[in-house]
C-alpha positions as CSV (number, residue, x, y, z in Angstrom):
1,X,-7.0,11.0,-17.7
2,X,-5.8,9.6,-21.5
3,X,-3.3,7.8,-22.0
4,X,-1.1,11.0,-23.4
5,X,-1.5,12.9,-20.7
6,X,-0.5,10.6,-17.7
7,X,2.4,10.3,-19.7
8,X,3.5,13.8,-19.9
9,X,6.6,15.2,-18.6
10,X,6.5,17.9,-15.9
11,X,7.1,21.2,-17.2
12,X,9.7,23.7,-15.4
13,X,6.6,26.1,-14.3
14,X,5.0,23.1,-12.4
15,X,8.0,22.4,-10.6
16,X,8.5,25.9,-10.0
17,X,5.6,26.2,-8.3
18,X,6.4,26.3,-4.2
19,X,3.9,27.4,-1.5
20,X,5.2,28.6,1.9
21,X,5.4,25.6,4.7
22,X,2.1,24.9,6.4
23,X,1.5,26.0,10.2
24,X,-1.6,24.4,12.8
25,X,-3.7,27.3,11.5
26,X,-3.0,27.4,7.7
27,X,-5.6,25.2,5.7
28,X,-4.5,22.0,3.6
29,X,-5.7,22.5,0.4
30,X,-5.7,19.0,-1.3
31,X,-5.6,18.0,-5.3
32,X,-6.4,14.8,-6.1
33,X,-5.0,12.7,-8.6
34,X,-6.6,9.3,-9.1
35,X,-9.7,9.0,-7.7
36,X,-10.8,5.3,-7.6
37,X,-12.6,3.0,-5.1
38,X,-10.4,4.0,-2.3
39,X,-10.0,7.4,-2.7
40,X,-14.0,8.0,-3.1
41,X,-14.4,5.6,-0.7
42,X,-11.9,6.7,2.0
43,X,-9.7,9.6,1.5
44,X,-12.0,12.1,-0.1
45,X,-14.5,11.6,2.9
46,X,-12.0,11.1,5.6
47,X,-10.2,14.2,5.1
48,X,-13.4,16.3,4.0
49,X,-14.4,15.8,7.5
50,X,-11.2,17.1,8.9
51,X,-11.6,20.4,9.8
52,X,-9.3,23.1,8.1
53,X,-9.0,20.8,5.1
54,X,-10.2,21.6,1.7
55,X,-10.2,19.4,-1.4
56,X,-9.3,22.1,-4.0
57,X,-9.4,20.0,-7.5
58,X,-9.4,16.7,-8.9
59,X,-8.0,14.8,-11.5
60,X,-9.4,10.9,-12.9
61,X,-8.5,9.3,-16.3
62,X,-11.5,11.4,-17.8
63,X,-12.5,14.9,-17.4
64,X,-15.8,13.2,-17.2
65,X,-15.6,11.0,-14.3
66,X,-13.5,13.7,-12.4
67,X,-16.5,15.8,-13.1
68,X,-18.8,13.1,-11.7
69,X,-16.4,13.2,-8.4
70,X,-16.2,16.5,-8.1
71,X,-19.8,16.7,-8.5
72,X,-20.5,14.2,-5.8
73,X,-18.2,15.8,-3.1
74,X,-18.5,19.1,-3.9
75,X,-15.2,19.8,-5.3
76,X,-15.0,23.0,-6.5
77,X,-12.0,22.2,-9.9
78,X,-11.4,19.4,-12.4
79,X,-7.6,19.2,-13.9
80,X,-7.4,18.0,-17.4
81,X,-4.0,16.2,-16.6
82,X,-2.5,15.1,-13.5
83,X,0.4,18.3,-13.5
84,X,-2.3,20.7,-13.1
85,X,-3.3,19.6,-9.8
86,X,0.7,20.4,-8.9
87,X,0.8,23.4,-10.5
88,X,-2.0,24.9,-8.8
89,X,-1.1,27.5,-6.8
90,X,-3.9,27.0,-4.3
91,X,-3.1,23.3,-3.6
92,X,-0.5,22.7,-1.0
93,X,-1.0,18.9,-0.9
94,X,-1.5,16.1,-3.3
95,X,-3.3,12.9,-2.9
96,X,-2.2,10.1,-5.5
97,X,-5.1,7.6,-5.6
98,X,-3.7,5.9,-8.9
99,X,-2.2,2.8,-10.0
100,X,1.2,1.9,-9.4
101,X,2.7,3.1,-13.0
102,X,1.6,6.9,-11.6
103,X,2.8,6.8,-8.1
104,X,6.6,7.5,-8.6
105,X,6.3,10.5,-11.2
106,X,3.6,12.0,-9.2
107,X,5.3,11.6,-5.9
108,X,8.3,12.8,-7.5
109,X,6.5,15.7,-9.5
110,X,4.8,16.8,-6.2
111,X,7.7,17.0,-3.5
112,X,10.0,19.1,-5.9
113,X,6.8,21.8,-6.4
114,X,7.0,21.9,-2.6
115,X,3.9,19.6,-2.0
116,X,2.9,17.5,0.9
117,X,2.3,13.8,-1.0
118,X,0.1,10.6,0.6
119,X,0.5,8.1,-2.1
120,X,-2.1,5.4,-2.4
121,X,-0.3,1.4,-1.9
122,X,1.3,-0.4,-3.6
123,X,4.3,2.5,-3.4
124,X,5.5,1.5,-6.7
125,X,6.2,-0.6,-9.6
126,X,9.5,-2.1,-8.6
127,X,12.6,-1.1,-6.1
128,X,14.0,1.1,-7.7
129,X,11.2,3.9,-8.2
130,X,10.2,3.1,-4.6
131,X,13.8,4.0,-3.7
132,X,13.3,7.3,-6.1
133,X,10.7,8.3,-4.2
134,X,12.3,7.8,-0.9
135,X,15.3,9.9,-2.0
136,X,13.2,12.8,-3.2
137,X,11.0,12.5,0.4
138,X,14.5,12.8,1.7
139,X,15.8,15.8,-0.4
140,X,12.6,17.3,0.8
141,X,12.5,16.8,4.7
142,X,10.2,20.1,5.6
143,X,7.4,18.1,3.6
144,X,5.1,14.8,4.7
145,X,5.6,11.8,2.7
146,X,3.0,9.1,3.5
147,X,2.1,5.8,1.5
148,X,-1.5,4.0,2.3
149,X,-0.8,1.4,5.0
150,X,-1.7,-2.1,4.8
151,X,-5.0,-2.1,6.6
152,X,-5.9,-5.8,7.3
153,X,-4.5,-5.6,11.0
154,X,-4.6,-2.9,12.1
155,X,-7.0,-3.5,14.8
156,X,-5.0,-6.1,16.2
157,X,-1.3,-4.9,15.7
158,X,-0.7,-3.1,18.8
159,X,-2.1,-6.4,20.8
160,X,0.5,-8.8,19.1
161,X,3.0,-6.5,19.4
162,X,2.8,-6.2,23.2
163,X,2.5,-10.1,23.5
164,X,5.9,-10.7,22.0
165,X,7.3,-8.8,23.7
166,X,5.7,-9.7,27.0
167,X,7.4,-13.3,25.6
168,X,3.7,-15.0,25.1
169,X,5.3,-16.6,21.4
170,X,8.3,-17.9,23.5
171,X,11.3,-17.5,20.7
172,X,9.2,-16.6,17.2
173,X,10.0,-19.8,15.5
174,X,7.9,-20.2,11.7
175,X,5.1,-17.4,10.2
176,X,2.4,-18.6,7.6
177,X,0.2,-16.2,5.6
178,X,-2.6,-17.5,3.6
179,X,-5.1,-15.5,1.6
180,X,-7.0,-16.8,-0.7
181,X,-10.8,-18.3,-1.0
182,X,-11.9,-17.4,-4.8
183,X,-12.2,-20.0,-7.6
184,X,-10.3,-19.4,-10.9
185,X,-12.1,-16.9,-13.4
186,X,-11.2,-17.7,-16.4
187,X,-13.3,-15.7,-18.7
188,X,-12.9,-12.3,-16.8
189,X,-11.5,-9.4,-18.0
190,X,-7.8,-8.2,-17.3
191,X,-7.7,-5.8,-13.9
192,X,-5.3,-3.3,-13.2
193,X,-3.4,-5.8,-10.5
194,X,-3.2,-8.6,-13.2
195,X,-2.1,-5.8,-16.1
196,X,2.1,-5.5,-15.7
197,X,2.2,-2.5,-17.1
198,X,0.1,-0.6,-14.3
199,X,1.3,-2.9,-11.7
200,X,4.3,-3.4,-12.4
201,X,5.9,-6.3,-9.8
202,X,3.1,-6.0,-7.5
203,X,1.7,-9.7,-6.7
204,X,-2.0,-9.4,-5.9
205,X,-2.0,-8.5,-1.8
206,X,1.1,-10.5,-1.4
207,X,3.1,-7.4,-0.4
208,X,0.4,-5.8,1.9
209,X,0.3,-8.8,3.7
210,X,4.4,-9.0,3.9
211,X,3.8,-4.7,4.9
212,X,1.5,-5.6,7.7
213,X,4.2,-8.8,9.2
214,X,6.7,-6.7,9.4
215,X,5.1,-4.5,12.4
216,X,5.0,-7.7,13.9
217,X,8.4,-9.6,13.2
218,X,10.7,-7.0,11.3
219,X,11.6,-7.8,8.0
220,X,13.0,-10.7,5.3
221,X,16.6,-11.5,4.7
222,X,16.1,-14.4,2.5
223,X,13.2,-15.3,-0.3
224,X,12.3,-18.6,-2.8
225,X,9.3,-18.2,-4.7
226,X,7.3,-20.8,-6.9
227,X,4.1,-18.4,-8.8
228,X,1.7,-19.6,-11.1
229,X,-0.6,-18.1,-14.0
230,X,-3.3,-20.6,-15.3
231,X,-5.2,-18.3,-17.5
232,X,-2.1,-17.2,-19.9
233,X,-4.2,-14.1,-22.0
234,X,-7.6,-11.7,-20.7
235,X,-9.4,-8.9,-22.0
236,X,-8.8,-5.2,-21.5
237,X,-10.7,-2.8,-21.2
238,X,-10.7,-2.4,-25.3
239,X,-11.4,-6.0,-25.7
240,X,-7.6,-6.9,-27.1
241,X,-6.5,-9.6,-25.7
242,X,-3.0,-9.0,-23.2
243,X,-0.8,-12.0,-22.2
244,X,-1.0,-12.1,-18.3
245,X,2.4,-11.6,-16.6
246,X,1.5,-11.1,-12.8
247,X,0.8,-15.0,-11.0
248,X,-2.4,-15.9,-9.7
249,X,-1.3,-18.1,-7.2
250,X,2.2,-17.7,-5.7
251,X,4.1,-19.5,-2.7
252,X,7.1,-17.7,-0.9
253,X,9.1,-19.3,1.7
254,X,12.0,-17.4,3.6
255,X,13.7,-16.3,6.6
256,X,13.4,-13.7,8.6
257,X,15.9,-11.4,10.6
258,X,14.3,-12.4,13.9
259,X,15.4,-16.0,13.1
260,X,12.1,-17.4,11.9
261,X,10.9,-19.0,8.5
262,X,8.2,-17.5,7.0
263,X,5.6,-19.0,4.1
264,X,3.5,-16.9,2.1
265,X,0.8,-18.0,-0.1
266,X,-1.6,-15.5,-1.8
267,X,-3.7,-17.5,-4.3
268,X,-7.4,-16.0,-6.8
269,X,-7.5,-19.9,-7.2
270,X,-7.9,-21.7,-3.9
271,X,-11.7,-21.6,-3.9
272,X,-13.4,-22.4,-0.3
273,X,-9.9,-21.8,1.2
274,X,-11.7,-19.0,3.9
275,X,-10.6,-16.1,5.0
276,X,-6.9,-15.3,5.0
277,X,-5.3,-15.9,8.1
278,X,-1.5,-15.5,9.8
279,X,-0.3,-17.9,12.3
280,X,2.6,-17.2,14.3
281,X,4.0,-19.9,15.6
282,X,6.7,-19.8,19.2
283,X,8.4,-22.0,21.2
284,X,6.1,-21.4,23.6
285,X,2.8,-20.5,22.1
286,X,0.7,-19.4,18.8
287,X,-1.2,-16.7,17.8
288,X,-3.4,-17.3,14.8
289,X,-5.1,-14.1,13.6
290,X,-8.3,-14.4,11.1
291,X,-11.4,-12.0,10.4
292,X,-10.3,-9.0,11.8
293,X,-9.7,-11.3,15.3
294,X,-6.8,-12.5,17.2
295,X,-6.5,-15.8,18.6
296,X,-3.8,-17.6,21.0
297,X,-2.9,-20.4,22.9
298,X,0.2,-21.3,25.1
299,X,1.8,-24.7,26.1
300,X,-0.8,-26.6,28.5
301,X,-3.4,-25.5,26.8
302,X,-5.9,-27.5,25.0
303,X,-6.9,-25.1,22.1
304,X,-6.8,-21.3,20.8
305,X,-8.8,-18.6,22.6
306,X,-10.2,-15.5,21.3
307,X,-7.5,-12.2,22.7
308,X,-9.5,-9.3,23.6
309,X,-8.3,-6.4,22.1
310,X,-8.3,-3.5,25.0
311,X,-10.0,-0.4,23.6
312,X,-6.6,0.8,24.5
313,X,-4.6,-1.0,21.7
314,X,-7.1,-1.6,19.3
315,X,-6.1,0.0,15.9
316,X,-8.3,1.8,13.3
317,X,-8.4,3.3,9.5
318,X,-7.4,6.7,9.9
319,X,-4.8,7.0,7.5
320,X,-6.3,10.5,6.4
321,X,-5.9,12.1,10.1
322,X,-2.4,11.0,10.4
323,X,-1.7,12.7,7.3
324,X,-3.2,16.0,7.8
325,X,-1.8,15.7,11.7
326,X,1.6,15.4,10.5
327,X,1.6,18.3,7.9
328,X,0.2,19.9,11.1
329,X,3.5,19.1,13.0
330,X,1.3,16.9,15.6
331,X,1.9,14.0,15.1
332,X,4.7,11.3,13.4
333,X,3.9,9.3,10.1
334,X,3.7,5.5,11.6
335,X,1.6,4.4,8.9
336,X,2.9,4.2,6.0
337,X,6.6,5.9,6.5
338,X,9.1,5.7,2.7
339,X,11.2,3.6,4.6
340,X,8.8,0.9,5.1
341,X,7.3,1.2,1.0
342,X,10.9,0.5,-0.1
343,X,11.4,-2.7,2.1
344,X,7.9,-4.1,1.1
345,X,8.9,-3.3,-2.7
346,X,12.4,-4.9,-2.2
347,X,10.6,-8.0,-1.0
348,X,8.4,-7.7,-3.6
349,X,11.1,-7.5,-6.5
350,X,12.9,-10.2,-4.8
351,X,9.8,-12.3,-5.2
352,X,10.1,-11.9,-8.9
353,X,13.8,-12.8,-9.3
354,X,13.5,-15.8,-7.4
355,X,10.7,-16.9,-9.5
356,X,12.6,-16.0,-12.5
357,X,15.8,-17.8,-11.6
358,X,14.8,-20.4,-9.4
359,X,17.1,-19.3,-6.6
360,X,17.0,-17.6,-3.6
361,X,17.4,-14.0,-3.5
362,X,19.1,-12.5,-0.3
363,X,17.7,-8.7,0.7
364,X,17.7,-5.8,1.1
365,X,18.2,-5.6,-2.2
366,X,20.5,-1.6,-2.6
């Protein structure tokens, strides 16, 4: 899509434009808007293979690439701007695979023409559109409303869940995220999750990781935040040089409602640091999960121990089902609900005030 186009206003015949409510029979007929690396990657093929789903149309930054896309999955319409896919009358669902600067006036856009909406994460720029979007999900209750969960554990989540409960953690005392393992680029190009104005206050995976803790341990009541960018201007896509505004390295420390502290640290500097890992650390025990596995240990014990994950718990991708699933009136939206999106984006804009005043920034935020 240009520039000029994703930055058109809805007109009153696209938000005039309401299909009837969907029933188990009925098809979902998709539009897509955005179709990057995890829409062609994921969502186009997960819910092609869903039956009684159609995509209908799709929409990119150019009308050639959503021609390539269309081409490659056999989607029958390209839109010239990201409206169309709205207005058309034969799409009863919308798919937002964008950036972050789309996801609130397409969410938005799509719930008040009637439209079921699963928007890609992050959910927003900042608080306040995430709490936008909420608000129109809520205006619109007879509709699904669905952001892209945080995927990194969900194989595990169910498991860790059970063993605090079962008290295996004892009382949940400290929580410490670290992802990181890449050296400094310095010569490489601005991306879309360095550039501010696509991202907005979205901090590289910090707030997927903070999305994924808080099926674990509920959410932040307190932040401090130190962030860091070394290399101060990069490349766009146009070759003109941008100053960077987003950290590449960023330490946030803080408590949680359960009564533990929590320390996050997301760096694209701490070469050879491995693969991110959480540990939760109990009175009574640890669990440490790293590359897609869960490991624990209680008092007495000499060392962690792999957890089997019972075939029973483990969690998969299947974001795509749930959607269609819950339009069908079969099952509830878990993953990701508005609710959750604003409390990960409140954390997130909290981040960016305490870095910006050096204090310590209580949430939630409204």
């Amino acid at each position: 899509m240009a520039q000029e186009t994703i930055q058109g206003i809805v007109s009153p015949e696209v938000l005039g434009n309401k299909p009837s409510g969907e029933t188990e029979q009925e098809t979902i007929r998709v539009g897509i808007i955005g179709a990057g690396g995890n829409t062609t990657a994921r969502h186009i093929p997960g819910l092609q293979a869903i039956e009684g789903v159609e995509i209908i149309g799709v929409c990119n930054r150019s009308l050639e690439s959503s021609r390539r896309v269309a081409d490659k999955f056999g989607i029958p319409k390209t839109y010239r701007i990201w409206q169309e896919a709205i207005a058309d009358a034969d799409t009863n669902a919308i798919v937002i695979g964008t950036w972050p600067y789309m996801h609130c006036r397409a969410t938005v856009a799509a719930l008040a023409a009637d439209k079921h909406v699963m928007c890609e994460a992050r959910m927003a720029m900042n608080a306040r559109e995430a709490r936008t979007m909420r608000n129109a999900a809520r205006q619109k209750t007879e509709l699904i409303a669905q952001i892209v969960p945080s995927p990194m554990t969900l194989r595990v989540d169910n498991t860790i869940k059970r063993l605090i409960a079962e008290g295996y953690l004892g009382e949940v005392l400290a929580v410490d995220v670290r992802a990181g393992g890449t050296f400094l680029e310095r010569e490489a190009p601005l991306t879309w999750r360095q550039d501010f104005d696509l991202s907005g206050l979205n901090i590289m995976s910090m707030g997927i990781w903070y999305e994924a803790l808080m099926r674990w341990v509920g959410e932040a009541t307190r932040v401090m935040a130190m962030g860091k960018t070394f290399v101060k201007m990069r490349s766009d896509a146009e070759g003109t040089l941008r100053a960077v505004r987003i950290p590449e390295h960023i330490d946030v420390v803080g408590d949680l409602a359960c009564g533990a502290q929590l320390h996050v640290q997301v760096s694209n500097i701490a070469g050879f640091a491995g693969a991110p890992e959480v540990f939760l650390f109990g009175s009574d025990g640890t669990l440490r999960f790293s590359g897609n596995r869960l490991y624990g240990g209680r008092k007495g014990d000499s060392e962690l121990s792999e957890i089997d994950i019972p075939d029973t718990e483990a969690g998969a991708w299947r974001v795509e089902a749930e959607f269609v699933n819950a339009i069908r009136g079969t099952e509830i939206i878990t993953h990701t609900d508005f609710d959750t999106g604003v409390k990960y984006m409140e954390f997130t804009e909290a981040v960016t005030r305490s870095m910006q005043t050096g204090s310590a920034i209580s949430l939630s935020l409204s």
